[in-house]
Structures are given as C-alpha cells and as structure tokens.
matplotlib code that plots the C-alpha trace (Angstrom):
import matplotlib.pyplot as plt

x = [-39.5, -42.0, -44.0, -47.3, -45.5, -44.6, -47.8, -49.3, -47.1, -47.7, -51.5, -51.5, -49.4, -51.2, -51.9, -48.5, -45.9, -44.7, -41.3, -38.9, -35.6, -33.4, -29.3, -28.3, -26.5, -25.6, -24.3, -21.8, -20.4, -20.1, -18.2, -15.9, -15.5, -16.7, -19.2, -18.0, -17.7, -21.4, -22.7, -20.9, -22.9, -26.1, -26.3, -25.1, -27.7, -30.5, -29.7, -29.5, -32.7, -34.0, -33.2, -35.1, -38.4, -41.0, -40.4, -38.1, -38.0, -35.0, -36.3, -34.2, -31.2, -30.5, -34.4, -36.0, -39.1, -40.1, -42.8, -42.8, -45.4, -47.6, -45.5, -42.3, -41.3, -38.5, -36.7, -36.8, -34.9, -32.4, -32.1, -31.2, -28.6, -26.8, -27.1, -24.6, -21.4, -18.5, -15.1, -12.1, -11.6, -8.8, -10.6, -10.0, -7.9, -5.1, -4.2, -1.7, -1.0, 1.5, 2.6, 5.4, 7.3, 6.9, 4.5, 3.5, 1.3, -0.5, -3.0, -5.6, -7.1, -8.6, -9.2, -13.1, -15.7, -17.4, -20.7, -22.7, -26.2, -30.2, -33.3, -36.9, -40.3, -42.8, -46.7, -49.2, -51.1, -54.6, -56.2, -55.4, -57.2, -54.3, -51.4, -50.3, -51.2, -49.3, -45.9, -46.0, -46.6, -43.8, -41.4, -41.8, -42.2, -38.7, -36.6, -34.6, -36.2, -32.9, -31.0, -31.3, -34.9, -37.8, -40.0, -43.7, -45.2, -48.2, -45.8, -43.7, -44.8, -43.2, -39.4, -37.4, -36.6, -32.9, -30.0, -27.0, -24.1, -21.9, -18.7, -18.3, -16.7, -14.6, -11.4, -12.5, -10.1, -11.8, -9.2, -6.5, -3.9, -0.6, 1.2, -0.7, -3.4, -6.3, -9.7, -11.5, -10.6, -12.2, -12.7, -12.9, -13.9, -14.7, -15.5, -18.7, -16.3, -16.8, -13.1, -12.9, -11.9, -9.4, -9.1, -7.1, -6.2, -8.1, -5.5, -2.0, -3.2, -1.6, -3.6, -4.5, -6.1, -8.3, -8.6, -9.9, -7.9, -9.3, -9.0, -10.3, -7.8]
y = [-119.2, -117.5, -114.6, -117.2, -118.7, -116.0, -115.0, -118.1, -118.3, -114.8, -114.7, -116.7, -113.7, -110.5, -107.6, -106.5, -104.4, -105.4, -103.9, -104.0, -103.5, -103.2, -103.2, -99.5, -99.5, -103.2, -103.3, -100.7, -102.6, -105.6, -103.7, -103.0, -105.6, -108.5, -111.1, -112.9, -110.0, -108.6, -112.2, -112.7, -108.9, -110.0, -113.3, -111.3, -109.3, -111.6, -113.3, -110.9, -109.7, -113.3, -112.5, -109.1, -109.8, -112.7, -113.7, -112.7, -114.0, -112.7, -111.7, -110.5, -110.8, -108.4, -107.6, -108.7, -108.4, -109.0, -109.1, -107.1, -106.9, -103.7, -100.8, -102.2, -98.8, -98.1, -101.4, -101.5, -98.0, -99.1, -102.3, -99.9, -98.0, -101.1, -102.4, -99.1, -99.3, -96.9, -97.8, -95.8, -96.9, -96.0, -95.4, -94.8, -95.8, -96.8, -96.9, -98.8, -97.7, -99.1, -97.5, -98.2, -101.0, -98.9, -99.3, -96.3, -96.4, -93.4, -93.4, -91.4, -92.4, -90.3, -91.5, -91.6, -94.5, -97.2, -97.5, -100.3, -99.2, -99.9, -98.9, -99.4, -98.8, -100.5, -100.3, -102.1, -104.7, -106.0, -108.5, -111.1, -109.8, -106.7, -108.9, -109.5, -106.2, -104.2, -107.0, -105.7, -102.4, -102.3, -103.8, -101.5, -98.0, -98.3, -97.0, -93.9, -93.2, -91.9, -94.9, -95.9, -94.2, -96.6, -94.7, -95.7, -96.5, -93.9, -91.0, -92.1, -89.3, -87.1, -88.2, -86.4, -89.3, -88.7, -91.3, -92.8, -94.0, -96.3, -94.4, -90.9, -89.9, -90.4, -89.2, -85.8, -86.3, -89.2, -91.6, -90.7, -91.6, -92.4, -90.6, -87.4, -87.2, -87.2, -88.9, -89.9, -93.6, -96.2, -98.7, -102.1, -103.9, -103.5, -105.9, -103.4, -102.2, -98.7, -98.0, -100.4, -100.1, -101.2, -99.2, -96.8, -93.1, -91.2, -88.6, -90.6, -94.2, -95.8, -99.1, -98.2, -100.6, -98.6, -100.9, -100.1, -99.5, -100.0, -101.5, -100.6, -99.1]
z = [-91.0, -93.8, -93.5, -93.0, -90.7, -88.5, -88.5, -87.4, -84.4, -83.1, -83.2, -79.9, -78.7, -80.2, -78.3, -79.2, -81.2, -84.2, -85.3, -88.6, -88.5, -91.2, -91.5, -92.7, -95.7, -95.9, -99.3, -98.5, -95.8, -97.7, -100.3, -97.5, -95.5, -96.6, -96.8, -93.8, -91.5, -92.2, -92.2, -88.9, -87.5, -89.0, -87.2, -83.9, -84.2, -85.1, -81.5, -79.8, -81.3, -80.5, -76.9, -76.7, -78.4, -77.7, -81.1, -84.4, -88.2, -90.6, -94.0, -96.9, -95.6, -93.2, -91.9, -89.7, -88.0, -84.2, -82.2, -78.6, -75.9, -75.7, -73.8, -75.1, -76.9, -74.5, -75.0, -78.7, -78.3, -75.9, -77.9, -81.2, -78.5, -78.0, -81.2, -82.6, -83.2, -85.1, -85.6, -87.0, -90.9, -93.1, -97.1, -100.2, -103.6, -105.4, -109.0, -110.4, -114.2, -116.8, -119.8, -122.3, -120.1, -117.4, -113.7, -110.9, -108.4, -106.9, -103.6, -101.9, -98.3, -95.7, -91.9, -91.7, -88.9, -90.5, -88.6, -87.6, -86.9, -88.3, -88.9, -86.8, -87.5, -85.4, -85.1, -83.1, -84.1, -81.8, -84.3, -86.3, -89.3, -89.4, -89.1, -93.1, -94.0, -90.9, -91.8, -95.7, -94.9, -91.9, -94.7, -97.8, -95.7, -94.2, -97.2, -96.5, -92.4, -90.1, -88.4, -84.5, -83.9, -83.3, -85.5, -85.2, -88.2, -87.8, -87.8, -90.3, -92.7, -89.7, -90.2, -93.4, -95.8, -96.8, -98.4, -95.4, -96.1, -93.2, -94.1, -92.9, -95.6, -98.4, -100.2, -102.1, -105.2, -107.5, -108.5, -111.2, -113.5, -112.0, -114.9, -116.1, -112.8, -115.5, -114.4, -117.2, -118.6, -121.0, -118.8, -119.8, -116.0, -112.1, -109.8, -107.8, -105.3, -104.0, -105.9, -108.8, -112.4, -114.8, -118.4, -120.5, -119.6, -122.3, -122.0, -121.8, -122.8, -119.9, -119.0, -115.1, -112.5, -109.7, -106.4, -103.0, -99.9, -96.7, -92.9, -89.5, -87.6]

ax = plt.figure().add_subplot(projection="3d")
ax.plot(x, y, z, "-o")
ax.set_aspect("equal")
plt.show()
C-alpha cells in the first residue's frame, strides 16, 4: 500500500489519530542477528499492529504508520509496552592474526541485553485536506525522540533528541593484535559488521582478521 493509497482508505475513517512508529536502531540489530531474525520481528509486529489499529501500512522497511480512533492515546502506549522486549546477549570480538607460518587468536566479549523496542509519534488529524502533510511530517520528525513513549507530534520540541543503541553495551578495549595487542592496522576489507576488519598490524605486520562474536544467551 502507497502513501496515496493509505490516505484514500482512511478519509472515510478521519476524525482520528494518526501514529508512526519506527523500529529502534534496526540496522544494529541486523548487524547482529540477521536479516531473517529482524524480518521475522518486523512482520510480528506489523500484525500485531494490524490488530490494534483500524488500519496500518509499512513504509521503509521497518515504519509504519497507523490510524487510531480519537481517545486512543492509552492503547497506542500499552501497545509500545507489549511491543518491548530485552534479552541477555553475549558481544564483542575476535581477532585471528598470522604472522611468519604462525596463527593466534585473541577475544574480548562482555554480557550486555539486546533490546527490541520503537519509536511513536502520533497527532490528530480532522480533515482530509491535513492528511499528506500530517503523514510526511509524522515520518521525517521521528529521528533521535526516546523509544516506547507515544510522543505527540505537537510536543515533540518537548522530548531531548539524543542517539540509542539496541546493545547495552559493548567491550571497552577496541579490538587488537593477537601478537603485540596494538590497535591500529592497514586494513584492506570489512564486511559492515559492528567488529569487522581484515588488515596488517602497523606495528608487527601480522595479517589479522577482526570478526564479531555474538549470541543471545
């Protein structure tokens, strides 16, 4: 369903709330766990979003925008509630390095969460003149707003704008040569992982590969 489209089918519906929501940090957790696991939460959530609104269309990939009857501000939040989740998650590196006929490997993880949660921004909507305009606005004024509030759109100047990031944290020593510890390489690839890179120790020339390491626990 297009933006054109949606709009045609809620006008018949209008007094009502419109509300965006937005996965938090999906690219992280793709990074971490995949394409088919976030695929596999996005299209759980877009029905269960389906059954909580009077009608839903998924934009950009993990967006979405819904329309709720006038009053509904206390089921969009419970509906964010439910929607959270945090798990235990195991993160960080390992570097394998070779160097004169010779391999070690050397790792760094911490136990951090990986959360699952969104952001919400809704604003009423009484004519069909305001729909396009409120549905553009609702989807470029979302960047950086805390997770799991429904923040309405007229106060949205209110709310600090900060970054997120899924993982609670991370390993505090950046990833290092198996033989001499230094961190500085000329690296030659990386496939966009969070931990990727494969290069030459600048200090001991060793040829080092950087992966990630992670899993729920």
């Amino acid at each position: 369903m297009s933006k054109a489209e949606f709009q045609k089918s809620i006008e018949p519906l209008i007094p009502g709330l419109i509300a965006y929501f937005n996965l938090a940090d999906a690219k992280r957790r793709n990074c971490h766990l995949g394409h088919e696991v976030v695929d596999a939460e996005i299209d759980e959530f877009g029905r269960a979003l389906s059954a909580s609104a009077d009608l839903v269309m998924r934009i950009e990939g993990s967006s979405w925008l819904a329309l709720y009857k006038i009053g509904s501000e206390s089921s969009i939040e419970s509906f964010l509630k439910a929607a959270y989740q945090e798990q235990p998650f195991t993160v960080g590196w390992k570097a394998h390095g070779q160097r004169n006929g010779e391999s070690i490997e050397k790792e760094e993880t911490v136990k951090s969460s990986i959360v699952l949660a969104y952001r919400c921004m809704y604003a009423p909507v009484e004519s069909t003149d305001s729909i396009a305009k409120l549905m553009d606005a609702l989807t470029n004024e979302y960047v950086g707003l805390p997770i799991q509030i429904a923040i309405p759109f007229a106060n949205r100047s209110s709310f600090e704008r900060r970054g997120w990031q899924c993982v609670t944290s991370y390993p505090s020593k950046a990833p290092t040569c198996p033989f001499c510890s230094e961190c500085k390489f000329n690296c030659f690839d990386g496939d966009g992982s969070v931990f990727s890179g494969f290069g030459e120790c600048k200090k001991c020339s060793a040829i080092v590969e950087i992966r990630s390491v992670e899993y729920v626990r």
